[in-house]
N, C-alpha and C positions, 0 to 999 in steps of 0.2 A: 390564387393558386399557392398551396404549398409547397418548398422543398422538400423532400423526401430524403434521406440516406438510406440504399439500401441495408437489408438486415447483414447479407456477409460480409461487409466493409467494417473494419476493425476501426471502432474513434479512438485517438488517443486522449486523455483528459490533459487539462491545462497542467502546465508548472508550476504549483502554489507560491514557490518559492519565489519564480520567475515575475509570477503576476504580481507580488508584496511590490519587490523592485520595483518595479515598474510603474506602480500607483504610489509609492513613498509618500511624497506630498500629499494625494487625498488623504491616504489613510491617517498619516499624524495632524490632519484637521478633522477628521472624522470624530464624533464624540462618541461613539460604538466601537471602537477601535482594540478594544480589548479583546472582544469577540475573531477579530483578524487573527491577533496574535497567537504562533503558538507556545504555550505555555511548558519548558522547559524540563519540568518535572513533573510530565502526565506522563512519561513512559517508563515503564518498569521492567527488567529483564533477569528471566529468572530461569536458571536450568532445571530441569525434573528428571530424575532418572528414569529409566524404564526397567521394570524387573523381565529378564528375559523369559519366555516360558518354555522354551522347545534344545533341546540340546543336539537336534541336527536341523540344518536348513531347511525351511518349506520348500526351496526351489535345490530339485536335483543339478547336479553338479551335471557341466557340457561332456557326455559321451553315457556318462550311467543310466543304466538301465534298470 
């Protein structure tokens, strides 16, 4: 017999962070351990402007008609 979860029950996914801790020791005996790690300067953040294109709101103001 299977467990089931139903579909509208929200999973929440594990703590990666949580779970490194947690495993400390395997992982620094593990010889894949790189693969765990993450890697520091994979993220990149960058703003982009948006050029506006409308010079009145799409959404009417509360009372205008």
């Amino acid at each position: 017999m299977h467990s089931q979860i139903p579909l509208c029950d929200v999973v929440e996914p594990p703590d990666f962070e949580e779970l490194v801790a947690l495993y400390q020791n395997v992982i620094e005996r593990d010889p894949l351990r790189q693969i765990l790690e993450f890697p520091f300067d994979s993220i990149q953040l960058e703003h982009i402007r948006r050029c506006v294109r409308t010079f009145a709101p799409v959404i009417p103001e509360h009372g205008s008609a």
